[in-house]
FIKOLZA-1660 file (N, C-alpha, C; in steps of 0.1 Angstrom, whole numbers, plus 5000, padded with zeros to 4 digits):
% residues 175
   i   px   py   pz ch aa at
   1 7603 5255 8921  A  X  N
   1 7613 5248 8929  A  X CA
   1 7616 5235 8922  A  X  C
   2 7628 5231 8921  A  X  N
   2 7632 5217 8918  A  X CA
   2 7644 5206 8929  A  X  C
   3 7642 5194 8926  A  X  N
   3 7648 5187 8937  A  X CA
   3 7662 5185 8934  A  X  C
   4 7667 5182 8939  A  X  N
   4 7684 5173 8933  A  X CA
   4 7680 5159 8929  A  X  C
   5 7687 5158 8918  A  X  N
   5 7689 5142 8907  A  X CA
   5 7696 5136 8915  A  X  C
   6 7707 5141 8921  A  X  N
   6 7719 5131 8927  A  X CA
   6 7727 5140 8938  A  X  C
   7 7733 5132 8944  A  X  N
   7 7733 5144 8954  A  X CA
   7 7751 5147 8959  A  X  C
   8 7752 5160 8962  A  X  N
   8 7760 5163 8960  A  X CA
   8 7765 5174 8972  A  X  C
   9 7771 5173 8984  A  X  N
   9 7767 5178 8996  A  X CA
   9 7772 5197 8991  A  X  C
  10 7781 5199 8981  A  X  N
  10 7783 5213 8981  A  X CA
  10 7771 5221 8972  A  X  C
  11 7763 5210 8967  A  X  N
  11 7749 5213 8957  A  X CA
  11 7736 5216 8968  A  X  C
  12 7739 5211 8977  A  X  N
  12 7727 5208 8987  A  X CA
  12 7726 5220 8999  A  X  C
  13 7736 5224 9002  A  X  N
  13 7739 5235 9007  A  X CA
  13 7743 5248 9001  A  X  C
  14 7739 5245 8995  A  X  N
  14 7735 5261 8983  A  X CA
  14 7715 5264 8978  A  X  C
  15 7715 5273 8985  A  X  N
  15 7701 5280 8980  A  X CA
  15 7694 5275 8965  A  X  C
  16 7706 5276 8957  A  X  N
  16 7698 5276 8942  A  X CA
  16 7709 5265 8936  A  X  C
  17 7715 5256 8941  A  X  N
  17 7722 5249 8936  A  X CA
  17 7732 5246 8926  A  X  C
  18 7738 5263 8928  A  X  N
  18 7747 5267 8918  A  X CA
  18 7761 5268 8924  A  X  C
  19 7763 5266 8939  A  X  N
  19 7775 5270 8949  A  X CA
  19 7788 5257 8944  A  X  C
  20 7800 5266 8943  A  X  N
  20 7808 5252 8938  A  X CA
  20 7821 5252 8948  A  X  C
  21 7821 5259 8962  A  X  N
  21 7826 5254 8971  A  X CA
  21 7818 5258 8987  A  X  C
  22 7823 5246 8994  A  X  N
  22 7817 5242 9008  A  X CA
  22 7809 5259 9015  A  X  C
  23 7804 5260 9021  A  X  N
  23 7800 5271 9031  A  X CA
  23 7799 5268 9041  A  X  C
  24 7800 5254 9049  A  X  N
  24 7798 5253 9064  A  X CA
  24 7810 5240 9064  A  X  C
  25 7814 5238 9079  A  X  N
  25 7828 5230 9080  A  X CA
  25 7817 5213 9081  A  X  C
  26 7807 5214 9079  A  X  N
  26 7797 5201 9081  A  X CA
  26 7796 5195 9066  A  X  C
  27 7797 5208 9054  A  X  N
  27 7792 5201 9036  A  X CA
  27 7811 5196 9039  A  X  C
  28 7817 5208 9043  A  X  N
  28 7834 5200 9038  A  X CA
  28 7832 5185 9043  A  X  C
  29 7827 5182 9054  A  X  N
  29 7829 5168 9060  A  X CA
  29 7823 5158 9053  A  X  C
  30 7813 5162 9050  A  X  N
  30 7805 5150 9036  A  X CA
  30 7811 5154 9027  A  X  C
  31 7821 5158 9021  A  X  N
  31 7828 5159 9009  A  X CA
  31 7836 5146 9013  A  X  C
  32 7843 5146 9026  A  X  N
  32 7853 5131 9025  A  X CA
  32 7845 5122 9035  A  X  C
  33 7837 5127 9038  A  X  N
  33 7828 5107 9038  A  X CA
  33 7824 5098 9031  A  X  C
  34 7826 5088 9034  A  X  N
  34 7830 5075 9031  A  X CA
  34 7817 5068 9033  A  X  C
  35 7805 5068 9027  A  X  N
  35 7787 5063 9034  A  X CA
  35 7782 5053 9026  A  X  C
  36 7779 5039 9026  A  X  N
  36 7772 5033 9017  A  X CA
  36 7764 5034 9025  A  X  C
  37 7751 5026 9017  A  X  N
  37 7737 5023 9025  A  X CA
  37 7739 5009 9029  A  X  C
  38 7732 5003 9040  A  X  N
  38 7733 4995 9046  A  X CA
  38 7730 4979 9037  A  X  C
  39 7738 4971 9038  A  X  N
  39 7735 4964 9029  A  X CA
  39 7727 4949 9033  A  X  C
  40 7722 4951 9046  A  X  N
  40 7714 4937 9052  A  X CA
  40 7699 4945 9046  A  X  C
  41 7694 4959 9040  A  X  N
  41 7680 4965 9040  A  X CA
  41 7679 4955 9024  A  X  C
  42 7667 4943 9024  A  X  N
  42 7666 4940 9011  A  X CA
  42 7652 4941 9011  A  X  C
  43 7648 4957 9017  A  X  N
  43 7632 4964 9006  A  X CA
  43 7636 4969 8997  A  X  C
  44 7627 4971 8989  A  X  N
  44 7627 4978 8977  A  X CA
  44 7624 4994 8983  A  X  C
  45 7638 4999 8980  A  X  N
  45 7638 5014 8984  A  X CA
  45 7626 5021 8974  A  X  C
  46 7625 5017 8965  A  X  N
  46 7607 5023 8957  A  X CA
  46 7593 5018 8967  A  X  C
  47 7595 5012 8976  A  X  N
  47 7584 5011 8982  A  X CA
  47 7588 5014 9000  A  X  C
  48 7599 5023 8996  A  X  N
  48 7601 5022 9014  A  X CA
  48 7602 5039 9013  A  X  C
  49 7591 5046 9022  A  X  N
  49 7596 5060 9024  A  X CA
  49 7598 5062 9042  A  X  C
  50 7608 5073 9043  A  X  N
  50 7614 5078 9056  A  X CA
  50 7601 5090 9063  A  X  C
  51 7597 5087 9076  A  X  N
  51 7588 5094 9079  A  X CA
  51 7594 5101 9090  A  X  C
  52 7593 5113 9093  A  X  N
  52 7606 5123 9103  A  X CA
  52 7591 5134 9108  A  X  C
  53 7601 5142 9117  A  X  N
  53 7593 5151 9129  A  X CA
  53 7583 5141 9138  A  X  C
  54 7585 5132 9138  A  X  N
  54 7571 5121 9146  A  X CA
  54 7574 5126 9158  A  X  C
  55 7563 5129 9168  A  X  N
  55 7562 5128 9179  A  X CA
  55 7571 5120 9185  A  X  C
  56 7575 5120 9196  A  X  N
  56 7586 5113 9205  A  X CA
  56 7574 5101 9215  A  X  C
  57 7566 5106 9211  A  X  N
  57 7555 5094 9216  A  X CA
  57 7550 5084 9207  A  X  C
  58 7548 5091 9196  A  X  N
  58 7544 5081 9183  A  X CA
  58 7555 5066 9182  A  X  C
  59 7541 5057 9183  A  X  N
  59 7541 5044 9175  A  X CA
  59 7546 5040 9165  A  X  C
  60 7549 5025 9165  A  X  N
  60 7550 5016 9149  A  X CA
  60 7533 5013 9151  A  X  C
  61 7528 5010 9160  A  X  N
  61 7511 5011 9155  A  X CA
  61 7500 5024 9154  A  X  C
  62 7509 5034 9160  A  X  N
  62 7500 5045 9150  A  X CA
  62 7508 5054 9138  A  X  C
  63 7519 5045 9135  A  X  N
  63 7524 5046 9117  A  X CA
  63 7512 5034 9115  A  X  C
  64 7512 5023 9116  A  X  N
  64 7506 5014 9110  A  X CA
  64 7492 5017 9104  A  X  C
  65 7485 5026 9115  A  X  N
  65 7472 5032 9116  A  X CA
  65 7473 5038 9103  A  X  C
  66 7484 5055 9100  A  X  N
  66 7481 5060 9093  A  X CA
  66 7484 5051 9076  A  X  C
  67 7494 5048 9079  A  X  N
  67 7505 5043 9065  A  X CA
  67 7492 5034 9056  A  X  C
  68 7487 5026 9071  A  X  N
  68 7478 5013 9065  A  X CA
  68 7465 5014 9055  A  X  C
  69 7463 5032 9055  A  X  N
  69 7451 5034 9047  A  X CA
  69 7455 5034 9031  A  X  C
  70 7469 5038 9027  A  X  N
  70 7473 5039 9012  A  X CA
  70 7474 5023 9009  A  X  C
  71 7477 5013 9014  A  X  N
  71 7480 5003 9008  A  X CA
  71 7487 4990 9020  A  X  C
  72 7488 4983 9016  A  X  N
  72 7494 4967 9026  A  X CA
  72 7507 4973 9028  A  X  C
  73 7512 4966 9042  A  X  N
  73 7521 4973 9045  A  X CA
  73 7533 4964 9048  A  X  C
  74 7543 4959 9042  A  X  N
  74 7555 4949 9046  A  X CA
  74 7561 4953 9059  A  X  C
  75 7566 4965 9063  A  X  N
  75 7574 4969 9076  A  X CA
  75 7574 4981 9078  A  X  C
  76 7571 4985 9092  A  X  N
  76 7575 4999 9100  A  X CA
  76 7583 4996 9112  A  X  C
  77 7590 5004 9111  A  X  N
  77 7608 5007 9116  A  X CA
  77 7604 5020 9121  A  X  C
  78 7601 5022 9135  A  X  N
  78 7606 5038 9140  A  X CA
  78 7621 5035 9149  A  X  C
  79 7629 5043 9145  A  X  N
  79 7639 5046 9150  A  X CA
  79 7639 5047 9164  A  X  C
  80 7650 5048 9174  A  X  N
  80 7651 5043 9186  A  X CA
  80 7666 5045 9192  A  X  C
  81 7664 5051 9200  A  X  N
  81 7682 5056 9207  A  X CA
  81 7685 5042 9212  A  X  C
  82 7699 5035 9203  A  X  N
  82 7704 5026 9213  A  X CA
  82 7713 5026 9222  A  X  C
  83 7716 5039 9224  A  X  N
  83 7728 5042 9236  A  X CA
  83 7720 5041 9247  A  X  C
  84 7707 5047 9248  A  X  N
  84 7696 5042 9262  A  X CA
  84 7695 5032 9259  A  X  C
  85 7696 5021 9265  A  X  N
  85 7689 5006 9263  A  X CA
  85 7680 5004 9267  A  X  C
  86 7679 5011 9280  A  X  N
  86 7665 5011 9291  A  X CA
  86 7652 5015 9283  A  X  C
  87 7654 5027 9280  A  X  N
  87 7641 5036 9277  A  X CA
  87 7640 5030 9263  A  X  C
  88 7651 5029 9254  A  X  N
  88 7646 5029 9238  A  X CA
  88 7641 5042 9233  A  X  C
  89 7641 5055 9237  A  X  N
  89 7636 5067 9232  A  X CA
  89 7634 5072 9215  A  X  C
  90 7625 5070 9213  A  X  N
  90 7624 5079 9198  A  X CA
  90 7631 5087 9191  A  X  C
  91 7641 5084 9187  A  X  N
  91 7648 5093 9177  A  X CA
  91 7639 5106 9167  A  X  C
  92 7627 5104 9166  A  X  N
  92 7620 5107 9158  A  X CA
  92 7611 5107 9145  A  X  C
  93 7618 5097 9141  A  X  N
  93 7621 5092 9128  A  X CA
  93 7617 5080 9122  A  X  C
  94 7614 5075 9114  A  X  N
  94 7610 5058 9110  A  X CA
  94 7613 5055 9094  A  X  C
  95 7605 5045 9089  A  X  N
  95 7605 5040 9078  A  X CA
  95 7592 5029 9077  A  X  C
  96 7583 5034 9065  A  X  N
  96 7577 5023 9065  A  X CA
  96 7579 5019 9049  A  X  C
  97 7575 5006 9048  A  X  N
  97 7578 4997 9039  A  X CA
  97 7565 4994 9031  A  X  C
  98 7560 4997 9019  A  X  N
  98 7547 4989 9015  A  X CA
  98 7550 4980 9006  A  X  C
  99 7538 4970 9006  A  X  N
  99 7540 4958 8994  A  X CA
  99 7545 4962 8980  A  X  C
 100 7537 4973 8978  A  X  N
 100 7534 4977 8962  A  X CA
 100 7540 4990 8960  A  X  C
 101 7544 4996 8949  A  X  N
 101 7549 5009 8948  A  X CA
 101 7540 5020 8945  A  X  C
 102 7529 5018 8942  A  X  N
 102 7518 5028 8940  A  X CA
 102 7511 5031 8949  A  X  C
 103 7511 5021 8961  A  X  N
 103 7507 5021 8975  A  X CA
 103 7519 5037 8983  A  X  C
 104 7533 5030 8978  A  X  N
 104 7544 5040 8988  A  X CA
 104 7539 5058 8978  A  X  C
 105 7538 5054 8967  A  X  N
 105 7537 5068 8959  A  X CA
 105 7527 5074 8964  A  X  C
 106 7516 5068 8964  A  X  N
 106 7501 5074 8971  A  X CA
 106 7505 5084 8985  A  X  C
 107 7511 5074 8993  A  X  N
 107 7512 5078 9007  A  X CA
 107 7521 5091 9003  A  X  C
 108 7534 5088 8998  A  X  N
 108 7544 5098 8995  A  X CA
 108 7535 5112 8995  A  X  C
 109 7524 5111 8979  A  X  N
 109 7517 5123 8979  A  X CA
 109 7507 5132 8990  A  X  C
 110 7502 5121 8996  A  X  N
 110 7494 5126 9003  A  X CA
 110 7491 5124 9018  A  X  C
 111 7503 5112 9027  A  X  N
 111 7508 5116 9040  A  X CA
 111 7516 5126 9042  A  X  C
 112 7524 5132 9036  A  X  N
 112 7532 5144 9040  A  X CA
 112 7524 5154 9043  A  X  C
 113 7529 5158 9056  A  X  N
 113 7523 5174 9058  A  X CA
 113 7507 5166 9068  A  X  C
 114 7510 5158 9070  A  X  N
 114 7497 5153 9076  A  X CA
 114 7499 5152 9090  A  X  C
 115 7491 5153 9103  A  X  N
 115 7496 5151 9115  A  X CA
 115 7491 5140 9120  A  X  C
 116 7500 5136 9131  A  X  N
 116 7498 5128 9133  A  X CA
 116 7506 5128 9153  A  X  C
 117 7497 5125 9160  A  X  N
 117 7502 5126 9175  A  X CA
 117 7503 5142 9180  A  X  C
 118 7498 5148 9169  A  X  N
 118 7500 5162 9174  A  X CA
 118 7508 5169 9167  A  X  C
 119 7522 5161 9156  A  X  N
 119 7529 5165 9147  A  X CA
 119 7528 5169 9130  A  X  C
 120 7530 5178 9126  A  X  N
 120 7531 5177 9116  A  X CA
 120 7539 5172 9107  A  X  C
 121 7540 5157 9098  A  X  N
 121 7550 5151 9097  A  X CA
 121 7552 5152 9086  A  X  C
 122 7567 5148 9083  A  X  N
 122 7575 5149 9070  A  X CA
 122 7579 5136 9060  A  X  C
 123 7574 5138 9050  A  X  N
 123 7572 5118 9042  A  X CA
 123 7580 5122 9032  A  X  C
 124 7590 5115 9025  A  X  N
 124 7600 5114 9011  A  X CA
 124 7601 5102 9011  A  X  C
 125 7612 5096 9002  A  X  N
 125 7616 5084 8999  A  X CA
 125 7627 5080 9005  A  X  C
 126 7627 5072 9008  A  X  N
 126 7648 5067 9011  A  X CA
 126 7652 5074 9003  A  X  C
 127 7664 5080 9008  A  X  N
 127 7672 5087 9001  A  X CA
 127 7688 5077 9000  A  X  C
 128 7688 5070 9010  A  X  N
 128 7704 5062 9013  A  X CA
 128 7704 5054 8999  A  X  C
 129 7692 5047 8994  A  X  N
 129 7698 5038 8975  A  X CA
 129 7690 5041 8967  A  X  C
 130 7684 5050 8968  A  X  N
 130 7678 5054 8958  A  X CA
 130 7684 5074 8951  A  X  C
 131 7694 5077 8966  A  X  N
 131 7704 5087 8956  A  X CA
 131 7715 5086 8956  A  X  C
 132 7718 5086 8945  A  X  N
 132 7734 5081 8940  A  X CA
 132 7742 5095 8946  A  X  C
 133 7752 5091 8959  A  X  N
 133 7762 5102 8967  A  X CA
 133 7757 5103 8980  A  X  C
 134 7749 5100 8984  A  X  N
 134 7738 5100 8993  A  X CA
 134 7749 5103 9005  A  X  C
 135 7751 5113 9013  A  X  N
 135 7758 5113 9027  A  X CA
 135 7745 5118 9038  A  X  C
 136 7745 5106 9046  A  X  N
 136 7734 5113 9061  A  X CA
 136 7741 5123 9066  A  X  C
 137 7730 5132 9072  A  X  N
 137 7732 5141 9080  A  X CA
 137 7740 5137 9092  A  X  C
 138 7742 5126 9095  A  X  N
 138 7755 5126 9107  A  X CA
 138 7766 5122 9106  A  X  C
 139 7769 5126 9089  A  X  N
 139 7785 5128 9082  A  X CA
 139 7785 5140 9078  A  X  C
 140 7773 5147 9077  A  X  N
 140 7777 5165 9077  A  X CA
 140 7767 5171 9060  A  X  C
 141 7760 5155 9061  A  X  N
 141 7752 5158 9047  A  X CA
 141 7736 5157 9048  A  X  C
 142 7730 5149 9043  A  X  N
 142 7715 5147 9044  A  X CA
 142 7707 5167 9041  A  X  C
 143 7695 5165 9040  A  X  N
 143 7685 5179 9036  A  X CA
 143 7682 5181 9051  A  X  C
 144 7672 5194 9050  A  X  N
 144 7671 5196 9061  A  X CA
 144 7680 5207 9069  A  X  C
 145 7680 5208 9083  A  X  N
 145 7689 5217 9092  A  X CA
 145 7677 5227 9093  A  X  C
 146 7686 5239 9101  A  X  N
 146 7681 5247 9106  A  X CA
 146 7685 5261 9105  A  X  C
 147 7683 5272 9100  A  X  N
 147 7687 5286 9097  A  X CA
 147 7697 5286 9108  A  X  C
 148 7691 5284 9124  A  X  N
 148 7703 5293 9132  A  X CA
 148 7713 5287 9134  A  X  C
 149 7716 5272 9130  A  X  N
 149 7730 5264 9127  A  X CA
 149 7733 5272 9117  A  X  C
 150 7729 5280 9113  A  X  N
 150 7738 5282 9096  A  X CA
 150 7737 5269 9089  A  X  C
 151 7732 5257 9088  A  X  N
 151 7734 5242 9077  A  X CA
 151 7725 5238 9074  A  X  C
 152 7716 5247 9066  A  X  N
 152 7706 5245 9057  A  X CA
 152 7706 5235 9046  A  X  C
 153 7700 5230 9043  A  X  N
 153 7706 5222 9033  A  X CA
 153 7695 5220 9023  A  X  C
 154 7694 5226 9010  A  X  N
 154 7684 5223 8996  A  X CA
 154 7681 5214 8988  A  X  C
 155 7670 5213 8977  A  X  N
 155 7673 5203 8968  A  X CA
 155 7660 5190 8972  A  X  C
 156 7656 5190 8983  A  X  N
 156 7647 5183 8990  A  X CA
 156 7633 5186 8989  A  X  C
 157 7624 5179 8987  A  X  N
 157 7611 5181 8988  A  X CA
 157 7605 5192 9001  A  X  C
 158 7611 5193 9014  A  X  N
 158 7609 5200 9019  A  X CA
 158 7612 5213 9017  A  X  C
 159 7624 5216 9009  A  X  N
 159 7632 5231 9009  A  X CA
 159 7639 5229 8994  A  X  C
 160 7629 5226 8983  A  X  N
 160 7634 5229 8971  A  X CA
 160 7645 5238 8965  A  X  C
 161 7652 5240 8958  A  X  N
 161 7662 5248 8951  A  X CA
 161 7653 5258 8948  A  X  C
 162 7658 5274 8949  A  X  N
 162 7653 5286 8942  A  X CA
 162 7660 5292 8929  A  X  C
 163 7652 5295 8921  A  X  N
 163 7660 5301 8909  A  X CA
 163 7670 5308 8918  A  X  C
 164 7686 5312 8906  A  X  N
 164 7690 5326 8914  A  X CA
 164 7686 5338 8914  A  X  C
 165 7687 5345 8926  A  X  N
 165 7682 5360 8925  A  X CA
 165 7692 5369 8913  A  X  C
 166 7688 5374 8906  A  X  N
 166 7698 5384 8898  A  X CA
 166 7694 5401 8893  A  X  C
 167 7704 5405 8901  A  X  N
 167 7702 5419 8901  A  X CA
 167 7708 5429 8896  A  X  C
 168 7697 5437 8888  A  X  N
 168 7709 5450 8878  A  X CA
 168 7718 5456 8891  A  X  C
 169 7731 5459 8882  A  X  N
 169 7741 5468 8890  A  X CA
 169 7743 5481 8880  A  X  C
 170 7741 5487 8890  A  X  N
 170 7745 5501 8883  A  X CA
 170 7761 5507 8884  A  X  C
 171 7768 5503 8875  A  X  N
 171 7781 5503 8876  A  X CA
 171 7790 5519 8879  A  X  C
 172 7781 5529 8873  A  X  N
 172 7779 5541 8873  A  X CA
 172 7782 5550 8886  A  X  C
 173 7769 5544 8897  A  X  N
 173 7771 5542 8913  A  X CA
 173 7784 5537 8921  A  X  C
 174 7787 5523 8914  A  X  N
 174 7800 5521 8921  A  X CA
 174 7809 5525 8924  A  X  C
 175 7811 5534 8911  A  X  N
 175 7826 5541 8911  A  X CA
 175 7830 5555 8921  A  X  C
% end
């Protein structure tokens, strides 16, 4: 399996990343989105990875807990619905920040796939400045999805690109 270099929403939604038009009305919409990354974020996206599937109960102190064994840790960011104001509810999702970059790579290798609150959690990198085309999944891009949406999406450490399948045809049969 291999990842995408750069990203490219009609690349990402193709199995083997060979597809050279849209398959779901979500890749067409990240084709005309318009997404920079935020530009108040001044970590160093090499030392900031996105931590996803978190418990809806899960902490910034038991990220802290786990994150804090690879290395010092500048900032953890769990995400948070601001449309509740009241509750603040868990989006799912975070970001932690380390001092050092061998610290974020350590963790990268070997927090993924680790649980935590009861979850099995999912660790990569920023993807928003560190991939050049980068569209989030709530302009119809980002990895991830789910089979019975139909909007899978490849190229990701989670769901690597597959070679293509290719199969003799017996032309003989056709006719």
């Amino acid at each position: 399996m291999w990842y995408a270099k750069t990203y490219s929403p009609v690349q990402v939604g193709s199995i083997d990343g060979t597809d050279t038009v849209p398959h779901d009305h979500a890749v067409e919409r990240a084709l005309t989105a318009h997404y920079t990354a935020p530009k108040h974020l001044t970590t160093d996206p090499r030392k900031t990875l996105f931590v996803a599937r978190l418990n809806l109960s899960t902490t910034e102190e038991s990220l802290q807990k786990l994150f804090g064994r690879f290395g010092e840790l500048d900032q953890v960011i769990l995400i948070r619905n601001q449309v509740i104001v009241v509750t603040g509810t868990s989006q799912g999702y975070g970001f932690v920040t380390f001092r050092r970059s061998a610290a974020a790579s350590e963790a990268y290798k070997r927090a993924h796939h680790a649980v935590l609150d009861e979850h099995v959690i999912l660790v990569d990198y920023e993807r928003s400045r560190i991939m050049k085309g980068w569209v989030p999944r709530r302009l119809g891009g980002g990895f991830g999805g789910q089979k019975e949406s139909g909007q899978l999406r490849f190229g990701a450490r989670e769901r690597g690109f597959r070679e293509p399948i290719y199969c003799a045809v017996d032309k003989a049969a056709m006719l």
